[in-house]
C-alpha positions as CSV (number, residue, x, y, z in Angstrom):
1,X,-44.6,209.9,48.7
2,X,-44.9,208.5,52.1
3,X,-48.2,208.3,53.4
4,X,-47.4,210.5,56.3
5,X,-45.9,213.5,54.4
6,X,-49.3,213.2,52.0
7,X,-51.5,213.2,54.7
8,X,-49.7,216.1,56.1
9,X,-49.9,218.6,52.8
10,X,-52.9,217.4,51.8
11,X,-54.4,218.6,55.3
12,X,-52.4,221.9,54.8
13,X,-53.3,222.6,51.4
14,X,-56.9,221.9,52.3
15,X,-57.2,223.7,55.0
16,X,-55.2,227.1,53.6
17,X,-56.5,226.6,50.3
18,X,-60.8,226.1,51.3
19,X,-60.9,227.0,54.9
20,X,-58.7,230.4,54.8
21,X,-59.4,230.7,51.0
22,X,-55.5,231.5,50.4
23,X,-55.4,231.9,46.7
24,X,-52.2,232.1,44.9
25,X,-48.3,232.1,46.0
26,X,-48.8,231.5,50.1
27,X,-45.6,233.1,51.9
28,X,-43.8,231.7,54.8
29,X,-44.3,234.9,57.0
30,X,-45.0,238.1,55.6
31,X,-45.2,241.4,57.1
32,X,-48.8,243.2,58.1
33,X,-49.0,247.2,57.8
34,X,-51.7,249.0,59.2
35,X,-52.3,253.0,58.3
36,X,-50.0,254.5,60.5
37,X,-47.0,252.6,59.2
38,X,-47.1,255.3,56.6
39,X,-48.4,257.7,58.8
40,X,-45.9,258.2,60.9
41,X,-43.0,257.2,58.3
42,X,-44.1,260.4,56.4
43,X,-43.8,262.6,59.3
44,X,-40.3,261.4,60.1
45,X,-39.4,262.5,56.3
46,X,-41.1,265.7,56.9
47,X,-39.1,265.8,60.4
48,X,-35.9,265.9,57.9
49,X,-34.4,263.6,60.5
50,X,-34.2,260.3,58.5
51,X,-31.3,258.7,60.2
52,X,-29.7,258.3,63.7
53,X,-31.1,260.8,65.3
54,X,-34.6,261.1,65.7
55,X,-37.8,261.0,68.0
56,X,-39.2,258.0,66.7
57,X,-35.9,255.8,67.9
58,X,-36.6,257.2,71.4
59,X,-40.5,256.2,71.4
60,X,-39.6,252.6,69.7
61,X,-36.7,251.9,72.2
62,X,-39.2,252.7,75.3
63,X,-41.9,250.8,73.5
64,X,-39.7,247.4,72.8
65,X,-38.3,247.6,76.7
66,X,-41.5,247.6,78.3
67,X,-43.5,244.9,75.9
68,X,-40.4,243.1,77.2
69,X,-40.6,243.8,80.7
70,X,-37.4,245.7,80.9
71,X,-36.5,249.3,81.5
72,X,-34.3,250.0,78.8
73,X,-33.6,249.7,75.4
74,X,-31.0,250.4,72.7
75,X,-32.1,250.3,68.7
76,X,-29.6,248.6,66.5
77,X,-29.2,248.3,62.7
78,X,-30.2,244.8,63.2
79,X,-30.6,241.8,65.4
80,X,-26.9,240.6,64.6
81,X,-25.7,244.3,65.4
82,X,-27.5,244.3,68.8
83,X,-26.1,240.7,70.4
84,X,-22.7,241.6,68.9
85,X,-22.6,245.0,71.3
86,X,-24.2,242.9,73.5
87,X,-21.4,240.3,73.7
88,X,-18.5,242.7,73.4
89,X,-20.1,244.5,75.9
90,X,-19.9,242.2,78.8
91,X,-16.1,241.5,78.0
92,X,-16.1,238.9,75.9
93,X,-13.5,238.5,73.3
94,X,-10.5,237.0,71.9
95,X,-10.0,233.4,73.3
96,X,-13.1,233.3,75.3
97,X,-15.8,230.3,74.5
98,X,-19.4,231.3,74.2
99,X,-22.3,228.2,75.0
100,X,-24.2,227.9,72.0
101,X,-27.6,225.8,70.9
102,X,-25.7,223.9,68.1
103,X,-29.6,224.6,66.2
104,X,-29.7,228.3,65.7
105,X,-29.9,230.9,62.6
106,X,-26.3,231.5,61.7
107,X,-26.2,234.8,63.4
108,X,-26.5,234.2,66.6
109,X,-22.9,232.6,65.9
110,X,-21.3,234.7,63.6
111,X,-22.2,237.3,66.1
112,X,-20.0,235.9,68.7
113,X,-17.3,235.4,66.4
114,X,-17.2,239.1,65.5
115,X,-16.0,239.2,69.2
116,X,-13.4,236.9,69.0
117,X,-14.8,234.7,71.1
118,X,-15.3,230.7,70.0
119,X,-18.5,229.2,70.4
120,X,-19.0,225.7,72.1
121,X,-22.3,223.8,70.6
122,X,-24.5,221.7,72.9
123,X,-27.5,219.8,72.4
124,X,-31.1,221.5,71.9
125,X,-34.6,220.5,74.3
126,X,-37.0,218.6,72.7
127,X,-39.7,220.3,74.4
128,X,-38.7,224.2,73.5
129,X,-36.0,223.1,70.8
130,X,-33.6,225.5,72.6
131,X,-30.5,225.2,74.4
132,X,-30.8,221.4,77.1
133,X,-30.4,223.1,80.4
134,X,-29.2,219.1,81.1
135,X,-26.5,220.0,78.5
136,X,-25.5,222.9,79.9
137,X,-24.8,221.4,83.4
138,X,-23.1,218.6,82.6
139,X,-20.9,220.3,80.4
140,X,-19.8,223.0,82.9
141,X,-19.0,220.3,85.1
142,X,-16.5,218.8,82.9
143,X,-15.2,222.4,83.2
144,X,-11.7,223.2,85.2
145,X,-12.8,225.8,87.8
146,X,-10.2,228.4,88.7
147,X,-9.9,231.6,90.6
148,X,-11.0,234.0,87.2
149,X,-13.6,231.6,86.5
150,X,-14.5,228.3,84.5
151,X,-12.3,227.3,82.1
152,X,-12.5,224.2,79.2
153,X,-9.7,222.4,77.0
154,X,-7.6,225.9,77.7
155,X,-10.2,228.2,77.0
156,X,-12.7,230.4,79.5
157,X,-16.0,230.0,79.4
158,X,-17.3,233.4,79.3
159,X,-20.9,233.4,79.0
160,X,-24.0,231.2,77.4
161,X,-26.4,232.5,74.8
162,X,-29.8,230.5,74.6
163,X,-32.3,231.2,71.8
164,X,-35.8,231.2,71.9
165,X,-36.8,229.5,68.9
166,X,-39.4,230.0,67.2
167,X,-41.1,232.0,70.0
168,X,-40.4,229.3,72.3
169,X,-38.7,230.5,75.6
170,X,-36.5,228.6,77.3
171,X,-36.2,228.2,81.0
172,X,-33.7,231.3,81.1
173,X,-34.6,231.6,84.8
174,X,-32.8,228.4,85.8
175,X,-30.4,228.2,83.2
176,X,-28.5,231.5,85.0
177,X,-28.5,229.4,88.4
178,X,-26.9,226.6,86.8
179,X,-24.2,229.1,84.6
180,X,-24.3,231.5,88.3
181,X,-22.6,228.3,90.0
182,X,-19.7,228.6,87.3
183,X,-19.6,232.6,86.9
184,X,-20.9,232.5,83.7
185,X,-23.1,234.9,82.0
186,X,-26.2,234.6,80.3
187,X,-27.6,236.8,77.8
188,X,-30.8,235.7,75.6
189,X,-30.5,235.8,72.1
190,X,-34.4,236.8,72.1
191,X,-34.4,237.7,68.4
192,X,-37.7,235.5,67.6
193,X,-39.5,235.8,70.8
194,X,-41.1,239.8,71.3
195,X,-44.2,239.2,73.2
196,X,-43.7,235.7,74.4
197,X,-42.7,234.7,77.8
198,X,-42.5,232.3,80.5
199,X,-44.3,232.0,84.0
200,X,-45.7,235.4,83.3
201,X,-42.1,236.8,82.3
202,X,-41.6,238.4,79.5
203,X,-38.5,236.7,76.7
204,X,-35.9,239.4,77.3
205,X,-36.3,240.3,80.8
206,X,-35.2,236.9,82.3
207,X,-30.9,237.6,81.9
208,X,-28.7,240.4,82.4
209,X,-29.7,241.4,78.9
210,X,-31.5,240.4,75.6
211,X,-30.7,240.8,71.7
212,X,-34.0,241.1,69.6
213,X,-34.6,241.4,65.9
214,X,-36.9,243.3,63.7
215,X,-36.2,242.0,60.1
216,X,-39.3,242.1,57.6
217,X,-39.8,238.3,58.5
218,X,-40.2,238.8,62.3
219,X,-43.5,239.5,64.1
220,X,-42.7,243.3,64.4
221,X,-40.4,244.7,61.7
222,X,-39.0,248.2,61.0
223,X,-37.8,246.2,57.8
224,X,-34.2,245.7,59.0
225,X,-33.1,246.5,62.7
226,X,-32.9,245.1,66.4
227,X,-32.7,246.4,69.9
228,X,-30.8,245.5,73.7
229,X,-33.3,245.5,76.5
230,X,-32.2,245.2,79.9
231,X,-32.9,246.3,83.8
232,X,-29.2,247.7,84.0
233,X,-29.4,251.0,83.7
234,X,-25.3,251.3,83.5
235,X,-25.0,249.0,80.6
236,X,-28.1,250.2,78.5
237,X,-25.7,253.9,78.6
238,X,-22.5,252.1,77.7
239,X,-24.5,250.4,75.1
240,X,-26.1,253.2,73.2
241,X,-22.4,254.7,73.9
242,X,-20.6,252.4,71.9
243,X,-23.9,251.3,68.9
244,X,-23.0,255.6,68.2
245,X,-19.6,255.4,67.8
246,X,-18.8,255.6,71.0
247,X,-19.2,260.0,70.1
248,X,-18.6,261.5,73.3
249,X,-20.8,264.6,74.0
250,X,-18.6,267.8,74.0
251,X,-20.1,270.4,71.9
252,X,-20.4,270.0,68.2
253,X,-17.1,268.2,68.4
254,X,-16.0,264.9,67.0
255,X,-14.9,262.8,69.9
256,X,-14.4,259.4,70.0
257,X,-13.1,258.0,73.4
258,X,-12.9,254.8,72.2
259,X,-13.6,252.2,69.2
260,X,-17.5,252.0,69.0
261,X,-19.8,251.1,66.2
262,X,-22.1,252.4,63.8
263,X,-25.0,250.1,64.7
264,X,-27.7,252.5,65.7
265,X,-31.4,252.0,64.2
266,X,-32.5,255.1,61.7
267,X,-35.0,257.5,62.9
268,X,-36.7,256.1,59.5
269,X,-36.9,252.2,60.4
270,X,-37.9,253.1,64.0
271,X,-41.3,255.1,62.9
272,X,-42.3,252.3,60.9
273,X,-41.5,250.2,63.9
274,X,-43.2,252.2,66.2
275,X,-46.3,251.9,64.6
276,X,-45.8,248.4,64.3
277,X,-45.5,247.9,67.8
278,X,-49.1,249.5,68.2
279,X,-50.2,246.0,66.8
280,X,-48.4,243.8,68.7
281,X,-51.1,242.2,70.6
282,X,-53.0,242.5,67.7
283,X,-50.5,240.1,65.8
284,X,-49.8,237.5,68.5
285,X,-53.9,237.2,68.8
286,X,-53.4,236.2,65.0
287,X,-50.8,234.1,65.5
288,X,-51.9,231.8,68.6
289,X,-55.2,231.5,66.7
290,X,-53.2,230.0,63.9
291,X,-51.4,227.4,66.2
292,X,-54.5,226.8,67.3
293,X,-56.6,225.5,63.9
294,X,-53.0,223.8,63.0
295,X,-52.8,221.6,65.9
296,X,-56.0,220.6,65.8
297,X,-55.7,219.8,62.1
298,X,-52.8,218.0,62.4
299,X,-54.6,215.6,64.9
300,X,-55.1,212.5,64.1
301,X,-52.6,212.4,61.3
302,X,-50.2,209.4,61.6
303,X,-47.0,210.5,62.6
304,X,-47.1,214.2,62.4
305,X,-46.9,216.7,65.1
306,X,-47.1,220.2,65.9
307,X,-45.0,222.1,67.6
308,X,-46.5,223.4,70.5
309,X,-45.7,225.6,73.7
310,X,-44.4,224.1,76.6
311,X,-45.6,223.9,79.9
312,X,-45.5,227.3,81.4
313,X,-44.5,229.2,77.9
314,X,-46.5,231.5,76.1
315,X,-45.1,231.5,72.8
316,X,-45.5,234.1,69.9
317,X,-45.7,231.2,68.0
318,X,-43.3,233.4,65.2
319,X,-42.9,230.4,63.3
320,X,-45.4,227.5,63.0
321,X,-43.7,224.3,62.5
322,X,-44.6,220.1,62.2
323,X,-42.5,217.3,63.1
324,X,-42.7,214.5,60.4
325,X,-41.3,211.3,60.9
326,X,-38.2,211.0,59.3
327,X,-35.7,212.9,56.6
328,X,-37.4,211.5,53.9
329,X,-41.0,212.7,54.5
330,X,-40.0,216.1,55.4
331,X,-38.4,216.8,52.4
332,X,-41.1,214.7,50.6
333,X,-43.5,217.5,52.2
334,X,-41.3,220.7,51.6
335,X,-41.2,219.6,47.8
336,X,-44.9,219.3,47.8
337,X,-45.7,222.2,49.1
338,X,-43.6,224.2,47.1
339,X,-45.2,222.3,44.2
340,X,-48.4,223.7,45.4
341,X,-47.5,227.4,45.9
342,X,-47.3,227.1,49.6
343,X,-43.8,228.2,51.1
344,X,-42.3,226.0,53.7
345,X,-38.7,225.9,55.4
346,X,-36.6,223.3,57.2
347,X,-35.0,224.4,59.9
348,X,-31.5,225.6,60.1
349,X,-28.7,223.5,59.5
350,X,-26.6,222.4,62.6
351,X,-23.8,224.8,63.1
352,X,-21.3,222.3,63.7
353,X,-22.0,221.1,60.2
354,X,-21.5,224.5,58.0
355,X,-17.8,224.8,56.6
356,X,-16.2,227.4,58.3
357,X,-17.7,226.2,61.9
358,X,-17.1,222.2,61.4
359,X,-13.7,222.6,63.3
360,X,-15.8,224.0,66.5
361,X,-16.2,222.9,69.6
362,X,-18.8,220.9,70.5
363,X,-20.6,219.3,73.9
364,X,-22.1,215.8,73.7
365,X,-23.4,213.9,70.7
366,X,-26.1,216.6,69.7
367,X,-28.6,213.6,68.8
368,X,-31.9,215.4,69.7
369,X,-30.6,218.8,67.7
370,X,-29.9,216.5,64.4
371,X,-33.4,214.9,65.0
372,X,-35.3,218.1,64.8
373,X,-33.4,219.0,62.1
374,X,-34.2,216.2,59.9
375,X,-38.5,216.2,60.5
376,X,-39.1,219.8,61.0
377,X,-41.1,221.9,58.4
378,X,-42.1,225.6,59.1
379,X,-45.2,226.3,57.8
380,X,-47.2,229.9,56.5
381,X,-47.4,231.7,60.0
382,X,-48.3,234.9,58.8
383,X,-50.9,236.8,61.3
384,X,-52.4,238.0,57.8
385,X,-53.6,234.5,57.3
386,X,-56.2,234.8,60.8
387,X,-59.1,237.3,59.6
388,X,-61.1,238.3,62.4
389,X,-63.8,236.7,60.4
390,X,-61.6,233.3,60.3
């Protein structure tokens, strides 16, 4: 083993194993319930109304939009669900190309081919890992600018959708000034980044609109759904239109005025998310506590680095993560760990290099997403793991 990815999980080990006094199977991120979880889960069985419809959906939808600095909000099934309406949404479709970070979770991309649309891979930051804002502009001025907007190789470029990895917000602010220039949209796929934000803005309030996620492995969970939060009153209706079938309201008839989708959270998932939501600061506490002991442990090690917030960002830190040196020691280090009970992750692969996207577009040479990719290791980032005693 190279001395770097050693140094690296002996540290971790160490420090989860004595200092935390972790015993056993250490996951990467697992889910925290309080006492109301149940609480108010059992009250929306005794409620009978289990599915669509419901009083806890309302509460959670109001909750998620203001914790992310927006007026409205629209539960989905999940995360995919929600940038999926999102997308469609805003007119994007057949033919169109979407901007995409080329390092993402797959379904931020499969949810833009649901549209039709094509996505168009650029390079990621090195300082928030997300979409290069230098990427973005230099690629939409390569573009062909006509009368109905930007187009490239025969295709319009329709709208860009930045992720906030890991927690990590990206400059969303100017990256709609550069794509403004070009009449482009930007949405945020803000599926990892509920309570984080940027010069004192939350992640999801700084587009048009925002796709979040509530899986069992995010910070907040309702153990599968999502939500759309935005300012625009007019689109949060046509969205909770169309994520209920689009079921216009005349009576106790079946109406349908035009192809929707049966994306909308259960009454069920929503109480358990509500109550989650009740411990939201609670959580993120937890979690920038934990960044904090990891950086400083990994200080002083030789050629190891945590991945910390950039200037101006407060992340959620969702997932903890160290850069190692090279290929070799990172999966040196995943091995290792796995070997000692402790679950760790690479990150994603690149999109452009999965089978059914390797004939995509792409932007540029992608050189700083492939280096991430190759020395990144997510570490346990559970909240769980902070004690207020710890």
């Amino acid at each position: 083993m190279t001395a770097s990815s050693s140094s690296a999980v002996q540290r971790l080990v160490s420090f989860l194993r004595e200092d935390l006094g972790q015993q056993g199977r250490i996951p990467l991120h697992a889910p925290t319930f309080g006492r109301r979880e149940k609480d108010y889960v059992a009250d929306c069985i005794d409620s009978t109304y289990v599915s669509s419809v419901g009083d806890y959906v309302v509460k959670f939808e109001n909750e998620v939009a203001r914790r992310s600095g927006c007026a409205f909000g629209v539960a989905t099934m999940n995360g995919t669900a929600a940038i999926h309406a999102l997308l469609h949404t805003l007119g994007v479709g057949r033919g169109d190309l979407v901007i995409c970070p080329a390092l993402t979770f797959v379904a931020t991309v499969n949810a833009v081919l649901y549209t039709g649309a094509q996505p168009v891979f650029l390079d990621s930051d090195p300082d928030t890992l997300g979409l290069s804002l230098s990427e973005v502009e230099r690629f939409l001025q390569t573009c062909e600018q006509r009368a109905d907007g930007v187009w490239y190789e025969g295709q319009r470029v329709r709208a860009a959708l930045p992720v906030h990895i890991f927690g990590h917000v990206i400059d969303v602010v100017r990256l709609s000034e550069i794509c403004a220039a070009y009449g482009v949209a930007v949405v945020e796929d803000a599926a990892e980044s509920l309570g984080a934000s940027r010069d004192g803005r939350q992640a999801g309030s700084l587009s048009v609109a925002a796709a979040l996620s509530f899986n069992g492995n995010k910070v907040v969970t309702t153990g599968g759904g999502g939500a759309i939060v935005t300012n625009d009153e007019a689109l949060a209706v046509r969205l909770k239109h169309l994520t209920t079938t689009a079921r216009a309201k005349q009576g106790w008839t079946f109406f349908h005025d035009e192809m929707g989708f049966n994306y909308r959270m259960p009454n069920l998932n929503a109480a358990l998310g509500f109550a989650q939501m009740e411990q939201l600061d609670d959580f993120i506490c937890a979690k920038r506590r934990l960044a904090d002991r990891y950086e400083a442990l990994f200080q002083g090690c030789a050629n190891v680095q945590f991945v910390k917030e950039a200037a101006g960002v407060r992340s959620n830190y969702w997932l903890q993560a160290i850069m190692l040196p090279d290929l070799t020691a990172r999966n040196e280090a995943l091995e290792s760990l796995h070997a000692e009970g402790i679950e760790a992750r690479p990150c994603w692969t690149l999109m452009v290099d999965l089978p059914y996207l390797k004939d995509s577009r792409r932007f540029g040479n992608l050189t700083v997403a492939r280096d991430i990719e190759s020395r990144l290791v997510n570490i346990p980032s559970s909240p769980s793991l902070m004690t207020p005693s710890v």
